[in-house]
C-alpha positions in Angstrom: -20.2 53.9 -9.1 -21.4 51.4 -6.6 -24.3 50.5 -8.6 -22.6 50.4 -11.5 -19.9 47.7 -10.0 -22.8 45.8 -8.5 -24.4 45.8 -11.8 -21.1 44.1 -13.5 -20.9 42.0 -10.7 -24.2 40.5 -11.3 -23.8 40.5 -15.2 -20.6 38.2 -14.5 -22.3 36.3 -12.2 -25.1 35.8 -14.6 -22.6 34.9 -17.5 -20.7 32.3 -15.3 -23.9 31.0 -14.0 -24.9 30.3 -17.7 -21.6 29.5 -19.0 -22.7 25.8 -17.0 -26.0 25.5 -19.2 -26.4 25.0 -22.6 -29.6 26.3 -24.6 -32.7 26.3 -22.9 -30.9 26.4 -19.2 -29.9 23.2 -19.5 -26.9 22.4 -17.0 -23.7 20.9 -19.2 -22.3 19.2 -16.3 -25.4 16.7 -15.5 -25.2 13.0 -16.8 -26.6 11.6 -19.9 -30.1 9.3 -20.1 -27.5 7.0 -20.9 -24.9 7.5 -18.1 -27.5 7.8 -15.7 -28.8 3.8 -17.1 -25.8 2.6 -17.0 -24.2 3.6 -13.2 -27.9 1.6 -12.2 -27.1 -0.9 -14.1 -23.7 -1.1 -12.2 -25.2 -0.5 -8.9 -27.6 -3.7 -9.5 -24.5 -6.1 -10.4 -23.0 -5.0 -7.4 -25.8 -5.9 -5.3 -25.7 -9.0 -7.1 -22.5 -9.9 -7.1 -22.2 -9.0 -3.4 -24.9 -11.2 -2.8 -24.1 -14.3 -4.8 -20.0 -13.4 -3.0 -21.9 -14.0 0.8 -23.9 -17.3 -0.2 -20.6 -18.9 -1.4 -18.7 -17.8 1.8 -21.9 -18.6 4.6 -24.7 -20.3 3.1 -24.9 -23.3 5.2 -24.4 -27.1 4.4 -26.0 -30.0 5.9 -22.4 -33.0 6.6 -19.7 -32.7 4.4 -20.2 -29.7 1.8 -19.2 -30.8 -2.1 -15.7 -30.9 -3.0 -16.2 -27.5 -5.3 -17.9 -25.6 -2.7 -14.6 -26.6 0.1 -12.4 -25.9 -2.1 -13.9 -22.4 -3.7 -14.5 -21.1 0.8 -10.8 -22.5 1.1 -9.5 -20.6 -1.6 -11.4 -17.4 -1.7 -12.1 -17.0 2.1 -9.4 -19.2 4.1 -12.3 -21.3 5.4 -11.7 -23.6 8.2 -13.4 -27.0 8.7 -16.4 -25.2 9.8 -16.7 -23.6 6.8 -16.3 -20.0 8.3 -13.3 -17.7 7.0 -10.7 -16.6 8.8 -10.3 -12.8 9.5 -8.2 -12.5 6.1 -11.8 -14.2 4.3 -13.9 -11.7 6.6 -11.6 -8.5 5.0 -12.6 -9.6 1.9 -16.0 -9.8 2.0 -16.6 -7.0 3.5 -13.8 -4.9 1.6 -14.2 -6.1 -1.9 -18.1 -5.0 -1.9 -17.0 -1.5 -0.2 -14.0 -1.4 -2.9 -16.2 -2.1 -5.8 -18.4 0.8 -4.9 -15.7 3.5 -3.8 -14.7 2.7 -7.7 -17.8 3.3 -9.0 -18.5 6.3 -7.2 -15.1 7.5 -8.4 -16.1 6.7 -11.9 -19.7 7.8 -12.2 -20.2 9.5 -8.9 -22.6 12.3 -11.0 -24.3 9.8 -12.6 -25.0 7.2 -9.8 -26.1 10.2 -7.7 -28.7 11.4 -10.6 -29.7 8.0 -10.5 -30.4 8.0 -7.2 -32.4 11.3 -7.3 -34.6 10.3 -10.0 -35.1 6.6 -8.4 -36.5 8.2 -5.4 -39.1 11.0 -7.6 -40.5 7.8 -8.9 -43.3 5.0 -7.0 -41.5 2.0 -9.0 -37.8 3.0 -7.9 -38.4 3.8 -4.6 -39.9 0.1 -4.4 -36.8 -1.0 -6.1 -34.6 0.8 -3.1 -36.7 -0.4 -0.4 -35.9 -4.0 -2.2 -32.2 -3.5 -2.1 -31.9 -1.8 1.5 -34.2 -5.1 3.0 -31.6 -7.6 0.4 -28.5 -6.0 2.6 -30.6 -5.6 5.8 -32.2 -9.6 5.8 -28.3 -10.7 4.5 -26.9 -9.3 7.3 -29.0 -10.7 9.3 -29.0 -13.8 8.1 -24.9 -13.4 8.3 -25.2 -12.3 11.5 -27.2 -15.7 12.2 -24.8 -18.2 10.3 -22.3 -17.0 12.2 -23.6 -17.0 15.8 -24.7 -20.4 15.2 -21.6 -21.9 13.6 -20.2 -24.6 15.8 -16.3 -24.8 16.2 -14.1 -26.6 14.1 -13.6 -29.3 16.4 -17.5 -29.5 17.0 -18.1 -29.6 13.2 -15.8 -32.2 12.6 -17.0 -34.5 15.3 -20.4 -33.9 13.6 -19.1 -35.3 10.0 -17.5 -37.8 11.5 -20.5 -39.4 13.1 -22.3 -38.9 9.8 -19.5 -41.5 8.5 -21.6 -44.7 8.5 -20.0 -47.9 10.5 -20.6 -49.8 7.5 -18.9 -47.5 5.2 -17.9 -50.4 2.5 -14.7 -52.1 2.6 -12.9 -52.7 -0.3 -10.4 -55.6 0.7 -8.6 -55.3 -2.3 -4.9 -56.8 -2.9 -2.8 -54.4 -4.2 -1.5 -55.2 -7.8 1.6 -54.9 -8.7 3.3 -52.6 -10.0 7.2 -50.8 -11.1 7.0 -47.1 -11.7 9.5 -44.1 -10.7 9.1 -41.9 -7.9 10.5 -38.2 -8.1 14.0 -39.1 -6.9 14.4 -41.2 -10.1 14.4 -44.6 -8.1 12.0 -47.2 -8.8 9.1 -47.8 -6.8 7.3 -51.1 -5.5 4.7 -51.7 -2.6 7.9 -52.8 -0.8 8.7 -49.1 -0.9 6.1 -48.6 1.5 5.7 -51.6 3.7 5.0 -52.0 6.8 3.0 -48.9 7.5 -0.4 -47.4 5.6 -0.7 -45.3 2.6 -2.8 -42.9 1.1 -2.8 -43.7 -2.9 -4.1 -41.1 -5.0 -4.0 -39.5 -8.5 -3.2 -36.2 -10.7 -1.9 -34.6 -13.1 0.3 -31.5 -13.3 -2.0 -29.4 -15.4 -5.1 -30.3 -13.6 -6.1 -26.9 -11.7 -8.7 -27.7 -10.1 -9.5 -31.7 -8.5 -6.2 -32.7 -8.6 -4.1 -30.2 -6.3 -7.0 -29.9 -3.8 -7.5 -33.8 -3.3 -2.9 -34.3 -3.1 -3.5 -30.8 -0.6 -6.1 -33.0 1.5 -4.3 -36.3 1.3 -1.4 -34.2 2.6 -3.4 -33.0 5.1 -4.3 -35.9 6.7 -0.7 -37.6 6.4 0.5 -34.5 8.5 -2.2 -34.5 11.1 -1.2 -38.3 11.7 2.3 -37.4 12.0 1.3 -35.0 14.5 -0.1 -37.6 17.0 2.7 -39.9 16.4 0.9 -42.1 13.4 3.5 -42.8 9.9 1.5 -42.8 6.6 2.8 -42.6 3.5 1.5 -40.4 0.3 1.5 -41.8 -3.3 0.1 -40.0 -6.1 0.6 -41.5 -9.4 0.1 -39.6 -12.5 -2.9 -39.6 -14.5 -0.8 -38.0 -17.8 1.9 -39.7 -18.6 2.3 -38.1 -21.7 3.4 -35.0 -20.3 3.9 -36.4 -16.4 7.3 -37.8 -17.7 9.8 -39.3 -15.0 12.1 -36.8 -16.1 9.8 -33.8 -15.4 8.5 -35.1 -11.6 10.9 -33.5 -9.2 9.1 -30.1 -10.5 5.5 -31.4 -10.3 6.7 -32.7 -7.0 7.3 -29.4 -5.6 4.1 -27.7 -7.4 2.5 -30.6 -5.0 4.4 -29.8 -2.0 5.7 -33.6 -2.2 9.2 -33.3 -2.3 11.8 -32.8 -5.4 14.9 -34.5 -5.9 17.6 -35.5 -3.8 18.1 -38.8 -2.0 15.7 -41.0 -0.2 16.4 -40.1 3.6 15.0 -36.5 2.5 11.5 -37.7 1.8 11.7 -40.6 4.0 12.8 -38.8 7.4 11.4 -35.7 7.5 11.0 -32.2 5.5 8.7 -31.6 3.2 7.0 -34.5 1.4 8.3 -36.6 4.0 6.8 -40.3 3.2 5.7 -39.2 0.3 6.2 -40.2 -3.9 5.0 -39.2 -7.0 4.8 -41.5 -10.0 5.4 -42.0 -13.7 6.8 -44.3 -16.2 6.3 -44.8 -19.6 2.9 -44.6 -21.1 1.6 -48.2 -21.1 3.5 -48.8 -17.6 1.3 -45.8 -16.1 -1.6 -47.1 -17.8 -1.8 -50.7 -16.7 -0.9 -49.5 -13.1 -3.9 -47.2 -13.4 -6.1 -50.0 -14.7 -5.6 -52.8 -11.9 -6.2 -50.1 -9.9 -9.9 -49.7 -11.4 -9.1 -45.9 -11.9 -11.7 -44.6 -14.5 -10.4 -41.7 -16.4 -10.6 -40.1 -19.7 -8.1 -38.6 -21.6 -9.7 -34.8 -23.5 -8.2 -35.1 -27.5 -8.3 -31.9 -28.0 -7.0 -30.3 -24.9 -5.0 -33.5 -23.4 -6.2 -33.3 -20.1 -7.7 -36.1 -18.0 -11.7 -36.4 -16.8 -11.5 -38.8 -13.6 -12.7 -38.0 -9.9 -11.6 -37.4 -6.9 -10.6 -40.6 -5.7 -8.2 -41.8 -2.4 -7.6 -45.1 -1.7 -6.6 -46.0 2.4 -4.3 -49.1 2.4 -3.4 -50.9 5.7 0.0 -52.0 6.1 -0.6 -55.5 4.8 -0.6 -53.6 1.2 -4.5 -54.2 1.1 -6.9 -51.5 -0.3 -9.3 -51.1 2.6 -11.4 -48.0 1.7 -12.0 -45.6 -1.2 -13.2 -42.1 -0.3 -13.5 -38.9 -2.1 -11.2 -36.2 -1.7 -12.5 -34.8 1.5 -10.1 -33.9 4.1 -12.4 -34.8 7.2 -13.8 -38.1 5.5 -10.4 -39.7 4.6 -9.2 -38.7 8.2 -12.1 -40.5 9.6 -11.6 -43.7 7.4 -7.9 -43.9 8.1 -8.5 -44.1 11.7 -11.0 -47.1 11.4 -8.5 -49.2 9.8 
């Protein structure tokens, strides 16, 4: 009888084993040609992706990096002036990397695995794995590098700043006149602001990319100012006033951190947008104030947005347009304390 149980107990054993195969001893459960291609496929673009994600964060710049690359390490990473991220930045390159392949492995764990296996039986993949392992090794080395030699904030800005020639060109420019509205629905003059220097700049409210990083940098600089003491005033005129109406500015003012409605004391004596207007009128008012300015634009037919660059004019308090800068943070800071 013990036999005989041992005998069924193999027979089921034998059934179950082959219950897994299909003909030929083939096991059911392993993954396709084609599963197998495609989980290595999605292993590379990781790599890749995690590779390209690190030389956007660290790969070092020589002076004052180009106005997309500050603003893509300030908005994906929480990069400082250095360029560095902050610990949120540092979560999130490490994390997003780990994430992406926690989901993969979750998705085509079998297949990535198989992959693995059959990279490793072969000369040409296990070349292709010692490739990628000395990709993450040298990166992380290289991080590791960037990082350790990174100079502080206040270092690295000291360094731009000396890289600011002393014979940046002056401008010297009159300002013209002009009569637009501000936000608060009063009209607005140079005598609005006299007596103190401005930072004049442009924008539009459906512009999502130049236009809220260059008011976000202008703003920058006006608070850091304040903070040692120093009034300067903000005004952004609108680049679109076909859709930048007076009636709609208290709105865009807040999407700009500028300040919406309410009476004059609020912008003019503290809160937010303190010293600080946003402009419009009608469309040929906007449009001549734009052009004595010498602000090249373009308006887009199709789409109705507005080609122009990033452009900040520094004006002393004799309403004279000393300098013209780009929208860099660091380099209007630097200009506004020359004048």
């Amino acid at each position: 009888m013990s036999e005989r149980r041992d005998g069924y107990a193999a027979a089921a054993g034998a059934s179950a084993g082959e219950a897994g195969r299909g003909p030929a001893g083939v096991n059911r459960h392993a993954s396709s040609p084609a599963a197998v291609r495609g989980a290595m496929a999605a292993m590379t673009a990781l790599l890749a992706i995690t590779v390209a994600w690190w030389v956007l964060a660290l790969w070092p710049v020589a002076g004052v990096p180009p106005a997309w690359l500050e603003r893509a390490r300030q908005v994906c990473f929480n990069a400082g002036p250095s360029g560095l991220p902050d610990a949120s930045g540092w979560m999130l390159l490490v994390g997003q990397p780990i994430g992406m392949l926690a989901v993969l492995m979750v998705v085509a764990g079998d297949a990535v695995r198989e992959g693995l296996r059959r990279a490793r039986g072969k000369p040409a993949g296990r070349i292709a794995l010692a490739a990628a392992a000395g990709v993450v090794v040298a990166g992380t080395a290289l991080a590791g590098v960037r990082v350790a030699g990174a100079p502080g904030d206040a270092e690295w800005l000291e360094a731009v700043r000396a890289e600011v020639p002393a014979t940046y060109p002056r401008l010297d420019r009159r300002l013209p006149a002009i009569e637009l509205v501000d936000q608060r629905g009063e009209a607005f003059t140079w005598e609005r602001i006299a007596g103190r220097p401005a930072l004049l700049t442009f924008g539009f409210g459906h512009c999502e990319t130049v236009c809220p990083m260059t008011v976000m940098n202008a703003r920058r600089v006006q608070d850091r100012l304040r903070g040692e003491g120093r009034e300067m005033a903000l005004v952004v005129i609108t680049l679109d006033p076909w859709r930048d109406t007076p009636s709609r500015l208290p709105a865009l003012a807040r999407q700009f951190h500028l300040g919406g409605d309410g009476p004059r004391a609020k912008a003019e004596e503290g809160g937010e947008g303190a010293g600080s207007f946003l402009l419009s009128g009608t469309v040929d008012e906007v449009n001549a104030a734009l052009d004595a300015l010498r602000v090249a634009r373009e308006r887009v037919p199709n789409t109705g947005d507005i080609v122009h660059p990033a452009l900040v004019y520094l004006l002393d308090a004799e309403g004279t347009v000393v300098y013209a800068a780009s929208g860099h943070a660091d380099l209007i800071e630097e200009l506004a304390r020359r004048m």
